[in-house]
N, C-alpha and C positions, 0 to 999 in steps of 0.2 A: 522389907524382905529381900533377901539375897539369894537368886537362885542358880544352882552352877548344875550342867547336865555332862555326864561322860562321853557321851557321842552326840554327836546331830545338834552340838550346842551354838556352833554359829548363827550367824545373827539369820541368815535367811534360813536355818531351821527353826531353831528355839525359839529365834528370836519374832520373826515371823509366825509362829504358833501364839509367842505371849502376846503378841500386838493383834492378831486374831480372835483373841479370843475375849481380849477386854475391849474390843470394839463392838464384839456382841451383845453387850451386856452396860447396863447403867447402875454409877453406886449410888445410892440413896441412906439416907438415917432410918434407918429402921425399912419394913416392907409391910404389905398386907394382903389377905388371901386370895386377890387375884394372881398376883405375882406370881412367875414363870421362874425355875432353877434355871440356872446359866445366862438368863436375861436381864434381872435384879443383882445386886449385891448389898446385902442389907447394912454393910462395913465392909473397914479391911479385912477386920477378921475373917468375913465371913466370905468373901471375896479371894482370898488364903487358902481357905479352905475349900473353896470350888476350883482354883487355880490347880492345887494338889491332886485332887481327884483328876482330873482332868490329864495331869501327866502320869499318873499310875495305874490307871485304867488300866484292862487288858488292851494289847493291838496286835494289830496284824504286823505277823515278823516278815517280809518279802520273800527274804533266803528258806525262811520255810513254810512258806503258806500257810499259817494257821496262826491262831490269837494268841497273843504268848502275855503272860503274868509280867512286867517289868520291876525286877528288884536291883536293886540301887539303881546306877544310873541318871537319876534323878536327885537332888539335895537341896537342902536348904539350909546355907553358909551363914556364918557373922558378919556383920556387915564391914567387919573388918579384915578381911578375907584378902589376901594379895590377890591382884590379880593373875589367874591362870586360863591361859586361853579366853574362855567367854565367861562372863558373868554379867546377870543382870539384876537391875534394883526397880523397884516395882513401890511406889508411894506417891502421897496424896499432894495436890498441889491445887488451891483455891476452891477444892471441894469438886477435881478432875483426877482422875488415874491418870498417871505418869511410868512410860518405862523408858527407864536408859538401861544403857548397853557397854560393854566395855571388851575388848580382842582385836585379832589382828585381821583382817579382813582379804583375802588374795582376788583379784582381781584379774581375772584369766586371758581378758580379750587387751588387757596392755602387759599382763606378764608382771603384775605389782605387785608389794603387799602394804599395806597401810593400815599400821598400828593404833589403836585406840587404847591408850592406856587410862583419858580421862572420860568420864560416862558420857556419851553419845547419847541424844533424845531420842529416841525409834517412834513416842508414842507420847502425845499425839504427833504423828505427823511430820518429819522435817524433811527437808530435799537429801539430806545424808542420812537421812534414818531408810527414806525410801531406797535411795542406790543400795544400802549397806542390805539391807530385806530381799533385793531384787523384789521391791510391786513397784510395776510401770506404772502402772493405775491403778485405784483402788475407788469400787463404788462404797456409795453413799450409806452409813448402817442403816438398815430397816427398821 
């Protein structure tokens, strides 16, 4: 799955949201009636479609203080997709969620920019996934 966002899609928004929110959560084959929404993923598919929900929700808009419906803004590209600013890819690896990442990253305290044109790991975890997210640290999932 390829997902491109119109604003707030850099890696330490979007990017940082996608790696948020699949560290919350564990995929398994299948689930069963204890199982928690947002904590379980019973597949990709299903995993897809919690991911989705999760960006189209209503939210709070800052500029106008109240919940606001999000239409477009959010997308889900082909995986053959040029890249355009950010985009991220979201698949299975050894039976683990994997997101890379892919843009050009500015760097404000040296005045940079550093292009990523090929996918970047953000998740699980790498020392450039972490810089690229800005998390200093990140505790342990619960």
């Amino acid at each position: 799955m390829l997902l491109y966002r119109q604003w707030d899609g850099y890696f330490h928004g979007m990017g940082k949201e996608i790696v948020q929110f699949v560290r919350k959560g564990t995929l398994k084959n299948g689930y069963n009636i204890d199982d928690k929404y947002n904590k379980v993923f019973g597949d990709m598919g299903d995993f897809a479609c919690q991911l989705i929900e999760h960006f189209k929700k209503p939210r709070l808009d800052r500029f106008k203080n109240k919940m606001v419906q999000t239409i477009g803004n959010f997308h889900i590209m082909p995986l053959d997709t040029p890249h355009e600013y950010f985009h991220y890819q979201i698949r299975v690896r050894d039976g683990k969620i994997v997101v890379d990442g892919c843009g050009d990253y500015f760097d404000s305290e040296r005045d940079i920019v550093e292009e990523f044109k090929a996918p970047v790991q953000l998740w699980p975890l790498t020392k450039v996934g972490r810089r690229l997210m800005k998390m200093e640290s990140v505790a342990k999932k619960s």
